[in-house]
C-alpha positions as a Python dict, from the first residue, in 0.01 Angstrom:
ca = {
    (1, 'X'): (0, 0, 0),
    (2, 'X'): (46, 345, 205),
    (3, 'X'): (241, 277, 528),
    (4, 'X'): (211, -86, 607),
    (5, 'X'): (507, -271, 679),
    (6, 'X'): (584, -574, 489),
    (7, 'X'): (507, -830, 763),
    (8, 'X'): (153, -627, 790),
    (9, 'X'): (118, -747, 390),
    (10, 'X'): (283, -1094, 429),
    (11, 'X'): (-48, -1113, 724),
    (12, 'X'): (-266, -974, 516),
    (13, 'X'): (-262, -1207, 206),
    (14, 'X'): (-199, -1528, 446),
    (15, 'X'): (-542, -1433, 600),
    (16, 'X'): (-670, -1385, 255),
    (17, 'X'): (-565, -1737, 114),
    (18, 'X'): (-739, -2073, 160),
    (19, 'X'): (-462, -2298, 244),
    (20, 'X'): (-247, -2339, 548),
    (21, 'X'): (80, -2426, 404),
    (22, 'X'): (268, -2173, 280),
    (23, 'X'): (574, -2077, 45),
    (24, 'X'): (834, -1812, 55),
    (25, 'X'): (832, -1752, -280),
    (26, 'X'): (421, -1705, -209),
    (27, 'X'): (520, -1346, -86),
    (28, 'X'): (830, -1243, -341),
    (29, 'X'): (634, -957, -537),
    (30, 'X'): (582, -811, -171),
    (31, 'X'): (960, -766, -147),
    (32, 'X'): (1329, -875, -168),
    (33, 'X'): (1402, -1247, -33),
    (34, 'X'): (1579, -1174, 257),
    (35, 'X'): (1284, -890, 349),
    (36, 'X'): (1022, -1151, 326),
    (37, 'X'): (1209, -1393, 524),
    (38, 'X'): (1268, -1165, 819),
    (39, 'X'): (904, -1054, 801),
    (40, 'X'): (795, -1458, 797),
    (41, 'X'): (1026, -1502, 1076),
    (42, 'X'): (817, -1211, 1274),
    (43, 'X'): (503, -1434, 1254),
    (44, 'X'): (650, -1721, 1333),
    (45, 'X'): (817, -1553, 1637),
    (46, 'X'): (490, -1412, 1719),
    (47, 'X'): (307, -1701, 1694),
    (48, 'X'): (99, -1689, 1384),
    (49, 'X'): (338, -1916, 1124),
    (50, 'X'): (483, -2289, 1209),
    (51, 'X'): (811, -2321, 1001),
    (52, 'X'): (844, -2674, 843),
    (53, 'X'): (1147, -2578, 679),
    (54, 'X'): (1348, -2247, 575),
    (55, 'X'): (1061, -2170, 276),
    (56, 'X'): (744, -2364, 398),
    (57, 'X'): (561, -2241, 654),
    (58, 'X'): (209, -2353, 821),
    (59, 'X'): (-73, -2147, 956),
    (60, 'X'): (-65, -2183, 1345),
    (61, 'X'): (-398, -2195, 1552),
    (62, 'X'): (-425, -2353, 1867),
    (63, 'X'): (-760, -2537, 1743),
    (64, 'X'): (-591, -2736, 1490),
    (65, 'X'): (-376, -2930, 1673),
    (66, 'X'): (-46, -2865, 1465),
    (67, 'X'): (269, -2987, 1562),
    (68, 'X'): (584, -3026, 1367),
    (69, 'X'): (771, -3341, 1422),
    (70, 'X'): (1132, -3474, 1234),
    (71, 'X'): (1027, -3700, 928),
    (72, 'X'): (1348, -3973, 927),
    (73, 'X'): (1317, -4097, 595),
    (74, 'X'): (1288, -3713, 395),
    (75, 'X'): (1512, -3563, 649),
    (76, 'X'): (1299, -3263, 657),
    (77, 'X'): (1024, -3118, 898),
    (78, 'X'): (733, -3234, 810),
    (79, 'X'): (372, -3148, 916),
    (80, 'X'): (129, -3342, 1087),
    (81, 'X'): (-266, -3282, 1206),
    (82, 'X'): (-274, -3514, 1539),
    (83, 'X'): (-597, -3545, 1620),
}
């Protein structure tokens, strides 16, 4: 792994995957819960993770036409394409 940081890694493999939704527990052999948290936080504050909810997180892209809106009857974020 040499002298990448964790959020480098946590980049790395989301890049690497075919999905866009996302799990913390995805990323636990990378490091310690709170570790991968504050690295997933990072991308979302730089832009390249949505959070849904405080483990599921969404590739962002501009070109997809993301947006997270409140579901009412779950009572969670939920994630919908508008198109």
């Amino acid at each position: 792994m040499g002298t990448e940081n964790l959020k480098t890694r946590v980049l790395k493999r989301i890049n690497r995957k075919r999905g866009d939704v996302f799990l913390r527990e995805d990323f636990r052999d990378l490091g310690g819960y709170d570790q991968v948290g504050r690295a997933l936080r990072g991308l979302v504050r730089d832009g390249k993770l949505l959070q849904a909810t405080a483990n599921r997180f969404r590739r962002s892209s501009a070109d997809t036409g993301v947006h997270l809106v409140k579901d009412q009857r779950a009572g969670d974020m939920a994630l919908l394409v508008l198109g």
